[in-house]
PyMOL Python script that loads the backbone (N, CA, C, O; Angstrom):
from pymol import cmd

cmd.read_pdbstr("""\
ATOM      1  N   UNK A   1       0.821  -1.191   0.000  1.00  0.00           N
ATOM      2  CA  UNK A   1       0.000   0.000   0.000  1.00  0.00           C
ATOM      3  C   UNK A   1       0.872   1.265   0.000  1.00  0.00           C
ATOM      4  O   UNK A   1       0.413   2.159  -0.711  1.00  0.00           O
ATOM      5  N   UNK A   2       2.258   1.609   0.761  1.00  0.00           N
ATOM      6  CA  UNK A   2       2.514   2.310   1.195  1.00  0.00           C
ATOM      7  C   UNK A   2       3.728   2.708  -0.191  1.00  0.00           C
ATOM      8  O   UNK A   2       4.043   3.756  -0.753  1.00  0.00           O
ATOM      9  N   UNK A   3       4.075   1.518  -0.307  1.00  0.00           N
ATOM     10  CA  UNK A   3       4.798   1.468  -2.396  1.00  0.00           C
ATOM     11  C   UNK A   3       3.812   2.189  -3.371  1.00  0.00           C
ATOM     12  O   UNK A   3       4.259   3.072  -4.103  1.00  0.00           O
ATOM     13  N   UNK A   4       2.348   1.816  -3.418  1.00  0.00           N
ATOM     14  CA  UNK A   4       1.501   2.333  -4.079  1.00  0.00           C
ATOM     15  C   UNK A   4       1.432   3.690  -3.743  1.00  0.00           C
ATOM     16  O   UNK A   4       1.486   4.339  -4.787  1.00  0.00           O
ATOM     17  N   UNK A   5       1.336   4.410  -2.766  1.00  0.00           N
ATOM     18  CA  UNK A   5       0.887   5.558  -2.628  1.00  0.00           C
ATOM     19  C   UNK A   5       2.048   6.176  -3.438  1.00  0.00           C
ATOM     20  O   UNK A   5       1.876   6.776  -4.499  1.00  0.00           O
ATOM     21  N   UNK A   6       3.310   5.968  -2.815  1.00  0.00           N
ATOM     22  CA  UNK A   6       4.566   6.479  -3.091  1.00  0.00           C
ATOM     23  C   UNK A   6       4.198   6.957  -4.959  1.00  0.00           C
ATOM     24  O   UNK A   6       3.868   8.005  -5.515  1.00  0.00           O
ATOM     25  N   UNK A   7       4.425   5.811  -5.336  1.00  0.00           N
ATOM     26  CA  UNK A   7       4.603   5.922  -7.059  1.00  0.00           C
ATOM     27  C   UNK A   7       3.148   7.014  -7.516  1.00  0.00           C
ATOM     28  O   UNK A   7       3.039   7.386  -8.685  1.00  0.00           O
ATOM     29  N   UNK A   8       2.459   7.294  -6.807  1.00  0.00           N
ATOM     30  CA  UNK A   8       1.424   7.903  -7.053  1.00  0.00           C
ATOM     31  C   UNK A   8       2.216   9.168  -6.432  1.00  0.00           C
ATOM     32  O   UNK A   8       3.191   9.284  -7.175  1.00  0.00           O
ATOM     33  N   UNK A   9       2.252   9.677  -5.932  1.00  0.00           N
ATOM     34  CA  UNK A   9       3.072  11.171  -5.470  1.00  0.00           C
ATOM     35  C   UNK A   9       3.872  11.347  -6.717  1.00  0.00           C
ATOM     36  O   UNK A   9       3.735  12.327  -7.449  1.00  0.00           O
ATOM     37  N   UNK A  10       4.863  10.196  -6.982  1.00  0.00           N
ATOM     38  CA  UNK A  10       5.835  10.626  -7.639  1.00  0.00           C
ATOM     39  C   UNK A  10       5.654  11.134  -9.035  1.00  0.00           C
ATOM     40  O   UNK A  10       6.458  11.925  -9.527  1.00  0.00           O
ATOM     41  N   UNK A  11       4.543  10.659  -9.718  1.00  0.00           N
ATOM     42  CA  UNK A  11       4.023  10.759 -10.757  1.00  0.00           C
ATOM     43  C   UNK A  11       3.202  12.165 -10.850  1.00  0.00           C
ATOM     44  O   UNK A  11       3.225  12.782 -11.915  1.00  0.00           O
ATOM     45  N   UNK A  12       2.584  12.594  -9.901  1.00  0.00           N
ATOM     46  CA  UNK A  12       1.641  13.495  -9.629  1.00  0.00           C
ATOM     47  C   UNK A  12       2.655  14.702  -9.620  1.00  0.00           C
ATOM     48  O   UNK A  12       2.400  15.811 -10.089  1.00  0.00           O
ATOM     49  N   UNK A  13       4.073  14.261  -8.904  1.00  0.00           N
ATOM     50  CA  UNK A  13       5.414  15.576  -8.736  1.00  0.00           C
ATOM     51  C   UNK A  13       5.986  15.929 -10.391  1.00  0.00           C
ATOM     52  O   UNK A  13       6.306  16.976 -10.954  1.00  0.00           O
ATOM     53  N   UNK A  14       5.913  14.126 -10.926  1.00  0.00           N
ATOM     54  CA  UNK A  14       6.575  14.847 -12.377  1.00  0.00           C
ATOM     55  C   UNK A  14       5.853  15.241 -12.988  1.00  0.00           C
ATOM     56  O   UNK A  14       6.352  16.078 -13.740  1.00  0.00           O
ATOM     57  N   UNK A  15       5.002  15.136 -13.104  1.00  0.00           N
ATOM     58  CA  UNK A  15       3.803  15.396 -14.271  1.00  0.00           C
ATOM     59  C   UNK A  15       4.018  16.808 -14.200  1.00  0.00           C
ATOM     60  O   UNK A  15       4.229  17.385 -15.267  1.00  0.00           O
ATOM     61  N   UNK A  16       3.998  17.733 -12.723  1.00  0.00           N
ATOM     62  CA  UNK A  16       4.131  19.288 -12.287  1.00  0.00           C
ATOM     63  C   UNK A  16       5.135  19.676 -13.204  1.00  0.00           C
ATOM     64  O   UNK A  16       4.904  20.694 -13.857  1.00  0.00           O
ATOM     65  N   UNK A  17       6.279  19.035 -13.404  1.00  0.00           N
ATOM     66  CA  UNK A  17       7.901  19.346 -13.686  1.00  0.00           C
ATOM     67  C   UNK A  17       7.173  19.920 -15.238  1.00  0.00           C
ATOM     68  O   UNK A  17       7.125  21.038 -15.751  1.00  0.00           O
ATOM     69  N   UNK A  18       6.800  18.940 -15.549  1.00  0.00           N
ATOM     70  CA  UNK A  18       6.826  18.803 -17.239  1.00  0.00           C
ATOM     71  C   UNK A  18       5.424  19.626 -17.790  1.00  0.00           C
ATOM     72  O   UNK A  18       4.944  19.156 -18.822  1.00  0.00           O
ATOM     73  N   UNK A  19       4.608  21.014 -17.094  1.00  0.00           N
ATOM     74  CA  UNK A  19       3.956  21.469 -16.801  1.00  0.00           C
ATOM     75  C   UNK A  19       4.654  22.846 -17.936  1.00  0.00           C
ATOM     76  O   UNK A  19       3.962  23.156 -18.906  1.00  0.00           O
ATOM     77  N   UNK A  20       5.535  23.323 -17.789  1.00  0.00           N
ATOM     78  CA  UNK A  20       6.014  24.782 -18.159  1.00  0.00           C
ATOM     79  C   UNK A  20       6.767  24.442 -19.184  1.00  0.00           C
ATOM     80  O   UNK A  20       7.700  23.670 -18.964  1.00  0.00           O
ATOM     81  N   UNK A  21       6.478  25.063 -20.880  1.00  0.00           N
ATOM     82  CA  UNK A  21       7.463  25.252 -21.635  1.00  0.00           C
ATOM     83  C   UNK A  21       8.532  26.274 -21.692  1.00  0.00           C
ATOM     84  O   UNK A  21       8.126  27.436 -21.685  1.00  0.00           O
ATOM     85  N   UNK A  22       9.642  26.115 -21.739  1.00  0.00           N
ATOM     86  CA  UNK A  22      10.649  26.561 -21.629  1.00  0.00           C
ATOM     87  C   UNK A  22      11.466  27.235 -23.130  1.00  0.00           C
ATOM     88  O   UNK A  22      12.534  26.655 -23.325  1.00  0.00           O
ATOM     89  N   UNK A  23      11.245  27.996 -23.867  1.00  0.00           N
ATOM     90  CA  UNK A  23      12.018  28.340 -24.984  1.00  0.00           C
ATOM     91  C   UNK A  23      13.195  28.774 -25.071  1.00  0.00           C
ATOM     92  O   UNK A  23      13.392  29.884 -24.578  1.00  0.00           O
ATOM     93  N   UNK A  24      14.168  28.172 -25.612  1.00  0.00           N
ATOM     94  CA  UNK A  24      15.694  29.169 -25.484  1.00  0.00           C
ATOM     95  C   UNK A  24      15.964  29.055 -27.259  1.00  0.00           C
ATOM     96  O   UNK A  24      15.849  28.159 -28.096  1.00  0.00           O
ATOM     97  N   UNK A  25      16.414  30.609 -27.270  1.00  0.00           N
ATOM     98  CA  UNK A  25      16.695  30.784 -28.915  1.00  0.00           C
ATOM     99  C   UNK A  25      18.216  31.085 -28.596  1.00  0.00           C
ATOM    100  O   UNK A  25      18.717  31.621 -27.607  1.00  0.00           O
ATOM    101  N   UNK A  26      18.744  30.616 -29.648  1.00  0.00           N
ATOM    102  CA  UNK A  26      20.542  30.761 -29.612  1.00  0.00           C
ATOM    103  C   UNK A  26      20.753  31.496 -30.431  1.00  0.00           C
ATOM    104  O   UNK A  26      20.412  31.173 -31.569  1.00  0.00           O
ATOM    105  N   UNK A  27      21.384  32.759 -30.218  1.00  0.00           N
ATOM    106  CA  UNK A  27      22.151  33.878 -30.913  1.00  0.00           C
ATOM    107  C   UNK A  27      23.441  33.938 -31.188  1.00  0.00           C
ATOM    108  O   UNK A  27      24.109  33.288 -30.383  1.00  0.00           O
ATOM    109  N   UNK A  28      24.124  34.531 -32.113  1.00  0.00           N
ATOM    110  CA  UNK A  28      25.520  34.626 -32.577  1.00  0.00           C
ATOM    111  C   UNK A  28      26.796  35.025 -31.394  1.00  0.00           C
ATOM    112  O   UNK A  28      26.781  35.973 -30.609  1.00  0.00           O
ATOM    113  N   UNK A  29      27.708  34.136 -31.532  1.00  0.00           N
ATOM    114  CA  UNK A  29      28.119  34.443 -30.480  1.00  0.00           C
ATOM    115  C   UNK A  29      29.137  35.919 -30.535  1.00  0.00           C
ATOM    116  O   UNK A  29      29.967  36.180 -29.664  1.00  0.00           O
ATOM    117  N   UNK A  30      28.866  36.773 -31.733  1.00  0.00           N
ATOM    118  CA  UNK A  30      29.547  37.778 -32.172  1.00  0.00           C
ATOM    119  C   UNK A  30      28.314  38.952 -31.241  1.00  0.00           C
ATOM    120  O   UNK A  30      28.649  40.042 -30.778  1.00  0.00           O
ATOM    121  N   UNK A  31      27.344  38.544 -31.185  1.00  0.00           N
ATOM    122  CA  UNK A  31      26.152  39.763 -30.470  1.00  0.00           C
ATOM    123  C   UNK A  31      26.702  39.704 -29.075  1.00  0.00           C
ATOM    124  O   UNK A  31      27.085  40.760 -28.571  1.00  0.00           O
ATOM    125  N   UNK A  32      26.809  38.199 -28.166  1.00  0.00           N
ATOM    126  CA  UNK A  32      27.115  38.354 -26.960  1.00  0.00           C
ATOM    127  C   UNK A  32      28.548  38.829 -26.500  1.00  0.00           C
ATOM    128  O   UNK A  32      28.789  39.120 -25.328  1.00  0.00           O
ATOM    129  N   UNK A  33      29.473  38.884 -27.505  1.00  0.00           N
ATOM    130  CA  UNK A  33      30.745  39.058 -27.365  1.00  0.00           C
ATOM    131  C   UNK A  33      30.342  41.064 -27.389  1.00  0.00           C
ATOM    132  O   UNK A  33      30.791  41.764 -26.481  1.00  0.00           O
ATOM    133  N   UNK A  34      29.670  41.550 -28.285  1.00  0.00           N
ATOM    134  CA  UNK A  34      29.450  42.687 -27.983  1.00  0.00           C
ATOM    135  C   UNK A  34      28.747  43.717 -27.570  1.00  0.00           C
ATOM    136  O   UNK A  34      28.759  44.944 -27.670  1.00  0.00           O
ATOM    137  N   UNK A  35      27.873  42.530 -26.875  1.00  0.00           N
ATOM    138  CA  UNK A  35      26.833  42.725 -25.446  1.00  0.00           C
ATOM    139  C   UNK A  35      28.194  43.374 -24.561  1.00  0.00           C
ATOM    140  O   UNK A  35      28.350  44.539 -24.195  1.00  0.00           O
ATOM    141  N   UNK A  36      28.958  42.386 -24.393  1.00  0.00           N
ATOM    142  CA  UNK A  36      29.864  42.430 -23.302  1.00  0.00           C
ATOM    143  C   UNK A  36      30.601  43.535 -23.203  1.00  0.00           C
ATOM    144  O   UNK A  36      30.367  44.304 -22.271  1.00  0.00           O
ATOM    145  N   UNK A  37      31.425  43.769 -23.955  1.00  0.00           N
ATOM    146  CA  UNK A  37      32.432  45.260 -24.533  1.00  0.00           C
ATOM    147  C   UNK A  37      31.507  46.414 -23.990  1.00  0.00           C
ATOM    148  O   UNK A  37      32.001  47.477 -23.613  1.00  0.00           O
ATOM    149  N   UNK A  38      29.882  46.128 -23.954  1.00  0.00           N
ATOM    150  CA  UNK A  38      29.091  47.670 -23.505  1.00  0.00           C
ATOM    151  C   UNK A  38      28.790  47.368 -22.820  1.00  0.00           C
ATOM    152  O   UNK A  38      27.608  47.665 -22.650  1.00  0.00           O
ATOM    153  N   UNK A  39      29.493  46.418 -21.609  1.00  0.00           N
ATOM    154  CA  UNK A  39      28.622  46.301 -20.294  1.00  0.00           C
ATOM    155  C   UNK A  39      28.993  47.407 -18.794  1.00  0.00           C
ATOM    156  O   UNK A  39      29.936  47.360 -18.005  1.00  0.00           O
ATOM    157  N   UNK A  40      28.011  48.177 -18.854  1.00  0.00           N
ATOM    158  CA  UNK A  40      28.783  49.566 -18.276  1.00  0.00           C
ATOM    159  C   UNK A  40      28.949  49.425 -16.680  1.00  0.00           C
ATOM    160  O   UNK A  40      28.106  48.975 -15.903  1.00  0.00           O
ATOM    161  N   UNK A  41      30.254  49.925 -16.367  1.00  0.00           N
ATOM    162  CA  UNK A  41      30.235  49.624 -14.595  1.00  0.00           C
ATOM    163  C   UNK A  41      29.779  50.131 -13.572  1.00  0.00           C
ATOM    164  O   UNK A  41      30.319  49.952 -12.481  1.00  0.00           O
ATOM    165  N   UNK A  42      28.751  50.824 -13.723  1.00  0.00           N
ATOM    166  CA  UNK A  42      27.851  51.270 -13.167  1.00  0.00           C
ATOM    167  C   UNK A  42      26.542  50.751 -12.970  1.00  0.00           C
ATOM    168  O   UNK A  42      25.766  50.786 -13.925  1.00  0.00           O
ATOM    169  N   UNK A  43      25.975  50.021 -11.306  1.00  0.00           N
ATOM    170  CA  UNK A  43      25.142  49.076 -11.119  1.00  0.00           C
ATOM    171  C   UNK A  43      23.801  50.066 -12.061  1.00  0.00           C
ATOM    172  O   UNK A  43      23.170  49.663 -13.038  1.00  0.00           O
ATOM    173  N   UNK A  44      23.698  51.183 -11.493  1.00  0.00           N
ATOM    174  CA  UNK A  44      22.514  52.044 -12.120  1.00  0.00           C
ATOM    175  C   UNK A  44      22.186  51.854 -13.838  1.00  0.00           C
ATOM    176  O   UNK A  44      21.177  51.751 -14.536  1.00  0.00           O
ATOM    177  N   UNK A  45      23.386  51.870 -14.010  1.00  0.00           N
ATOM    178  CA  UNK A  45      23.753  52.308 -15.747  1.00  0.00           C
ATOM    179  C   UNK A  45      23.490  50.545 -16.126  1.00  0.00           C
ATOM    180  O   UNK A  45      22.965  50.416 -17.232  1.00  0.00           O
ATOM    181  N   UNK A  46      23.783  49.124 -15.355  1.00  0.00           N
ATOM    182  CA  UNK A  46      23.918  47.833 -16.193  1.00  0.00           C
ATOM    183  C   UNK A  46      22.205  47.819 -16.185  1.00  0.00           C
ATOM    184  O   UNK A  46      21.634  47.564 -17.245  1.00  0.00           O
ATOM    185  N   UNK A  47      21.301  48.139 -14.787  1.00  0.00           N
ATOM    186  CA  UNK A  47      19.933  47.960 -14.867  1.00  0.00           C
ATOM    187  C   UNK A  47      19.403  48.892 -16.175  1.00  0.00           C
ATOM    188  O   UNK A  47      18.729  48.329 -17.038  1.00  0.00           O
ATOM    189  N   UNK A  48      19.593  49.746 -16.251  1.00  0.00           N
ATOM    190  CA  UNK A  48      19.325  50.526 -17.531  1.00  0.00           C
ATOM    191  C   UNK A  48      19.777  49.653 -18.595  1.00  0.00           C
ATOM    192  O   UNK A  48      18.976  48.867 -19.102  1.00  0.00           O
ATOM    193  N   UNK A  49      20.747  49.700 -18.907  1.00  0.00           N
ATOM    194  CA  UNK A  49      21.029  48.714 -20.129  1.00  0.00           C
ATOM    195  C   UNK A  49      20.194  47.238 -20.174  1.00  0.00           C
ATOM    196  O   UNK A  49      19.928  46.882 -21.322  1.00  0.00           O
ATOM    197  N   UNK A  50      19.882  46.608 -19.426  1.00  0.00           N
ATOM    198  CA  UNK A  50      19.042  45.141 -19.168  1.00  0.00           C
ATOM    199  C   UNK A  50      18.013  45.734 -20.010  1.00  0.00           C
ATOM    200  O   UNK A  50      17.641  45.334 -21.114  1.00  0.00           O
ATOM    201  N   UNK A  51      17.551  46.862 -19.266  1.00  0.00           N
ATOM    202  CA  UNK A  51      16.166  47.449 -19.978  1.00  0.00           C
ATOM    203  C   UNK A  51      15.705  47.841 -20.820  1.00  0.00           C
ATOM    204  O   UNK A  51      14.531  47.958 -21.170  1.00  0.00           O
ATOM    205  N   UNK A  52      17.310  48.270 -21.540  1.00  0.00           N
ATOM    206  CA  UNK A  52      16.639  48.826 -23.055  1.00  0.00           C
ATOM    207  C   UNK A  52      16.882  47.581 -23.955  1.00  0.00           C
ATOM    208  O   UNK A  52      16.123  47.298 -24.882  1.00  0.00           O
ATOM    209  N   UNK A  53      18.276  46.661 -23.540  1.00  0.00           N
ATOM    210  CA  UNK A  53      18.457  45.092 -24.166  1.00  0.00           C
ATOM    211  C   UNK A  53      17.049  44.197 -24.330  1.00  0.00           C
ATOM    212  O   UNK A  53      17.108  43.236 -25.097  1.00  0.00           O
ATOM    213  N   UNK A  54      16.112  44.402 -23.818  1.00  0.00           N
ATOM    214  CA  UNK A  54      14.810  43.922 -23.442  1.00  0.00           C
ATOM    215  C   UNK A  54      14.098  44.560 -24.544  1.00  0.00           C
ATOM    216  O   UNK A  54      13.781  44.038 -25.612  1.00  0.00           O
ATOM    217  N   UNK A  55      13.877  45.809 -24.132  1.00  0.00           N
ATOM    218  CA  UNK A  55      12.911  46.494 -25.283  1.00  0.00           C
ATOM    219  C   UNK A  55      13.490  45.997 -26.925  1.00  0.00           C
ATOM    220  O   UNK A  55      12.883  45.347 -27.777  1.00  0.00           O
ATOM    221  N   UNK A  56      14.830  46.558 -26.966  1.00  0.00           N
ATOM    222  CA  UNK A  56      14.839  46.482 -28.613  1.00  0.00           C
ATOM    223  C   UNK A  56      15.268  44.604 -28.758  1.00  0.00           C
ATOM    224  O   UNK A  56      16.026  44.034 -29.543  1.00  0.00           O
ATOM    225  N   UNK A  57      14.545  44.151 -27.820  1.00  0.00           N
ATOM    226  CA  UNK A  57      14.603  42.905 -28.281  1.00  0.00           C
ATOM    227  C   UNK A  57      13.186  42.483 -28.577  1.00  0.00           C
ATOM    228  O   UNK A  57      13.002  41.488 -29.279  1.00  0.00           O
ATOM    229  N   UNK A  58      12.421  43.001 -28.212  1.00  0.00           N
ATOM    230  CA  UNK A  58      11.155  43.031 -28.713  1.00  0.00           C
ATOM    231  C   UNK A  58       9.927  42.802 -26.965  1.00  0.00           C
ATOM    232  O   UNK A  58       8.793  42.323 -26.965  1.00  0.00           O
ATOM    233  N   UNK A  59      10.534  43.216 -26.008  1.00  0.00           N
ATOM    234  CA  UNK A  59       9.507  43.414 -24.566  1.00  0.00           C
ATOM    235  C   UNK A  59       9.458  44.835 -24.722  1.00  0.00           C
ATOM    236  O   UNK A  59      10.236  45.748 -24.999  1.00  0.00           O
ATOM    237  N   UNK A  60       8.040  44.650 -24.391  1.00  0.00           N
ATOM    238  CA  UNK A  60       7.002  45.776 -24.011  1.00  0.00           C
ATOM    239  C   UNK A  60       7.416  46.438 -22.615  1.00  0.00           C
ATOM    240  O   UNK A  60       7.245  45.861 -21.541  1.00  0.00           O
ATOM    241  N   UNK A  61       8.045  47.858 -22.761  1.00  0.00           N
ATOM    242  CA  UNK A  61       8.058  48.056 -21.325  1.00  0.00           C
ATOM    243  C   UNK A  61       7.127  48.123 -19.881  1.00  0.00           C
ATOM    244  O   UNK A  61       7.461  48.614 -18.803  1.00  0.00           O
ATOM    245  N   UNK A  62       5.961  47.514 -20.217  1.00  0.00           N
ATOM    246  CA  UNK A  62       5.165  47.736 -19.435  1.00  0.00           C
ATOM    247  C   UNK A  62       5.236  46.065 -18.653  1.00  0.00           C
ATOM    248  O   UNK A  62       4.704  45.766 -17.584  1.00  0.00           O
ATOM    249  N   UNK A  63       5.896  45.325 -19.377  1.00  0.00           N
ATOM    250  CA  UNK A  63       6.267  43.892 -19.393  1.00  0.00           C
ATOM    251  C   UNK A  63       7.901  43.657 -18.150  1.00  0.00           C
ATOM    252  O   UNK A  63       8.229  42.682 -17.473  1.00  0.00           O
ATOM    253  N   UNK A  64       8.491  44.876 -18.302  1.00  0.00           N
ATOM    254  CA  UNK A  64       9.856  44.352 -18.028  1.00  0.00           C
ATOM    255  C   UNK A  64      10.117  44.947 -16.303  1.00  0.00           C
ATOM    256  O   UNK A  64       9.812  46.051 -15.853  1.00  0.00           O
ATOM    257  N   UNK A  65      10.645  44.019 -15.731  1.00  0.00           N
ATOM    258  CA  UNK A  65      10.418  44.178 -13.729  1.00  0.00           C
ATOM    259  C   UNK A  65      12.153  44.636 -13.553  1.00  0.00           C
ATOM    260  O   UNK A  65      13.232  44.440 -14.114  1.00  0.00           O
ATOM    261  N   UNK A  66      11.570  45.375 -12.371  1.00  0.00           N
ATOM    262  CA  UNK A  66      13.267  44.891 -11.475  1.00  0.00           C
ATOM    263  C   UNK A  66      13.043  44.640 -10.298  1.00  0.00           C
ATOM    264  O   UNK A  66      12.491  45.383  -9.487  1.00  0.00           O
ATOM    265  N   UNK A  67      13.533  43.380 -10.094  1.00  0.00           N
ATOM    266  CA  UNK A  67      13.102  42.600  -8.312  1.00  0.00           C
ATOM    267  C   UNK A  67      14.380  42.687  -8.221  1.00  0.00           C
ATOM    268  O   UNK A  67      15.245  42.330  -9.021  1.00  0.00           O
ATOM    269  N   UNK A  68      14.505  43.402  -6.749  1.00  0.00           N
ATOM    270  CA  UNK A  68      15.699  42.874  -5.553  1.00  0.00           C
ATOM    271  C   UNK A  68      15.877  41.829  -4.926  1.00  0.00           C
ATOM    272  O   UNK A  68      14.917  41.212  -4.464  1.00  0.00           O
ATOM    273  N   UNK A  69      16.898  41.491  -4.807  1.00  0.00           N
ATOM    274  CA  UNK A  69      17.700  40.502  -4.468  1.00  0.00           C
ATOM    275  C   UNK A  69      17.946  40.234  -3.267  1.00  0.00           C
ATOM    276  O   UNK A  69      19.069  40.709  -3.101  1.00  0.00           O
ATOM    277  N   UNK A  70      17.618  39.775  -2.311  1.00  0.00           N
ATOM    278  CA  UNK A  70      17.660  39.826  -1.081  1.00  0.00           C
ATOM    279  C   UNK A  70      19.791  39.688  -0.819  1.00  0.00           C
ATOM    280  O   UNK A  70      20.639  38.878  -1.193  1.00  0.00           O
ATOM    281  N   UNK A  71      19.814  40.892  -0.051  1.00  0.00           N
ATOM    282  CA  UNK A  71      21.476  40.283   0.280  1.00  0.00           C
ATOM    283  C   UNK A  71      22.832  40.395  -0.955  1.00  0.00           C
ATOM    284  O   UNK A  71      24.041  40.238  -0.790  1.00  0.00           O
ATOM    285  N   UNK A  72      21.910  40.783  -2.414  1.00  0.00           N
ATOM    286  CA  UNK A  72      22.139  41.431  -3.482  1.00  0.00           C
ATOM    287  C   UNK A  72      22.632  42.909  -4.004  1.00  0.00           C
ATOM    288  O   UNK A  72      21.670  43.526  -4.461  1.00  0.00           O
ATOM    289  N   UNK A  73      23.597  43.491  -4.052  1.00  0.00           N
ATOM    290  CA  UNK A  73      23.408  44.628  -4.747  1.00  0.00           C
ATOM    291  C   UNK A  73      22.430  45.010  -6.447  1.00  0.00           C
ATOM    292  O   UNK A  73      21.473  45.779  -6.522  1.00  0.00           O
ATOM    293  N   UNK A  74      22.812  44.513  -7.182  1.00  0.00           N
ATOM    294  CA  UNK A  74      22.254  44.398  -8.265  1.00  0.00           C
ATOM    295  C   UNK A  74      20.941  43.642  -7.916  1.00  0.00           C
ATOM    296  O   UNK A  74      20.913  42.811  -7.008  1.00  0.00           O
ATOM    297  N   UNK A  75      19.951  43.930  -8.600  1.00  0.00           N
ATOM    298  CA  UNK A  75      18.462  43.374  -8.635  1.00  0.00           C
ATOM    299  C   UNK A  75      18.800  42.557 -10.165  1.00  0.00           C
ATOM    300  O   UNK A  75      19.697  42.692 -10.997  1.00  0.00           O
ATOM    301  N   UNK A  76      17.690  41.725 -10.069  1.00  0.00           N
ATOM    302  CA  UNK A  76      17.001  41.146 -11.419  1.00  0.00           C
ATOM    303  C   UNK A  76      16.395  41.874 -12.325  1.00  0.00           C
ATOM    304  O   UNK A  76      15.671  42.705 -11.777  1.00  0.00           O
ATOM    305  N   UNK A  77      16.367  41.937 -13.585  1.00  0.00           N
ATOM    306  CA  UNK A  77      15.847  42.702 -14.587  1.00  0.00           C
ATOM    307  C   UNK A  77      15.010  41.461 -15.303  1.00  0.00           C
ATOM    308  O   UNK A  77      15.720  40.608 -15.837  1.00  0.00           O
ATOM    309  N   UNK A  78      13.847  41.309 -15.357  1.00  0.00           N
ATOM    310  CA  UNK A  78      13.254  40.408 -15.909  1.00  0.00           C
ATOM    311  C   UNK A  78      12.352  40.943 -17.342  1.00  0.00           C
ATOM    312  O   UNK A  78      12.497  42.158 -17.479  1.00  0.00           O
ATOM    313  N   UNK A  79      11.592  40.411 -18.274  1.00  0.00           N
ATOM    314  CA  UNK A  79      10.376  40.122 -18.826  1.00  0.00           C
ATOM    315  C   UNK A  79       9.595  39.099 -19.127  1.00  0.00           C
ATOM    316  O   UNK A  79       9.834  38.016 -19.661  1.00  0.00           O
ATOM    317  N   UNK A  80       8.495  39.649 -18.656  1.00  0.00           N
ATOM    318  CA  UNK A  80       7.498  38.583 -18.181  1.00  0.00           C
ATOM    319  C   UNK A  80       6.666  38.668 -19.847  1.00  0.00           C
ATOM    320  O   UNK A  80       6.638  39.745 -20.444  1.00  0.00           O
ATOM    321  N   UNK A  81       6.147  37.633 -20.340  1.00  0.00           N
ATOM    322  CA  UNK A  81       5.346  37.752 -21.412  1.00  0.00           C
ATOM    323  C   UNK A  81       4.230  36.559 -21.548  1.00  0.00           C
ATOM    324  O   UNK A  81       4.655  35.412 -21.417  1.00  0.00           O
ATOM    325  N   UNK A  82       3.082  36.713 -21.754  1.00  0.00           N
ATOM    326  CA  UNK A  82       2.555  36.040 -21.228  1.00  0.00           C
ATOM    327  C   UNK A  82       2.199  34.734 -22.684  1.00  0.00           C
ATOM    328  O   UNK A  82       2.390  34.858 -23.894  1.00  0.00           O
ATOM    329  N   UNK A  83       1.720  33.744 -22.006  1.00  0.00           N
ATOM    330  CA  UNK A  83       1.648  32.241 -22.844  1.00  0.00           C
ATOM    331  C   UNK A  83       0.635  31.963 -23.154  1.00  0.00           C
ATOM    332  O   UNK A  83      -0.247  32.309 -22.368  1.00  0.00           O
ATOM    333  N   UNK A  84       0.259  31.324 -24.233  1.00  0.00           N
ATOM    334  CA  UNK A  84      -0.509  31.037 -25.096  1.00  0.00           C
ATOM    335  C   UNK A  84      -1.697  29.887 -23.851  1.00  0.00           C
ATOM    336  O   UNK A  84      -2.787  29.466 -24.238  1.00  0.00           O
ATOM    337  N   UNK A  85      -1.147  29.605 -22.465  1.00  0.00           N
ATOM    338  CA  UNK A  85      -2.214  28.670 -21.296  1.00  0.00           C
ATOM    339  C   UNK A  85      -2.262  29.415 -20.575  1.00  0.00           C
ATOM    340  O   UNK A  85      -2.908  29.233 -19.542  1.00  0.00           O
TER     341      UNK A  85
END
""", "prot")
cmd.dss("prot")
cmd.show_as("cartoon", "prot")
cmd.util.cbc("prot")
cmd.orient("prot")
């Protein structure tokens, strides 16, 4: 009984896993090489840059966050866009 339940959790946990599609598009590695060269040293100035890297990548600024980091100087620069579920 207690085997049975088990394999029943476990199934019920992966099924969760395999719940969220995940997209990753691969870019030239000549763009990230000169992502880098303009990465400015100024925490103020890199959140700015996240933000406009976002926009002219095609996020809506009304789309794009900055969450702090607990224990972090730099915050997260995210965009959120929403899914077709």
């Amino acid at each position: 009984m207690f085997r049975r339940s088990s394999l029943a959790v476990l199934f019920a946990l992966s099924g969760a896993c395999f719940a969220d599609n995940v997209t990753y598009l691969r870019i030239d590695s000549s763009i990230v090489q000169q992502r880098l060269e303009k990465a400015p040293q100024v925490a103020d100035d890199r959140v700015r840059a996240l933000g406009q890297m976002f926009a002219k990548a095609g996020c809506p600024a009304a789309q794009v966050q900055v969450q702090p980091v607990p224990e972090q100087s730099l915050p997260n620069v995210l965009c959120t866009l929403p899914g077709s579920e």
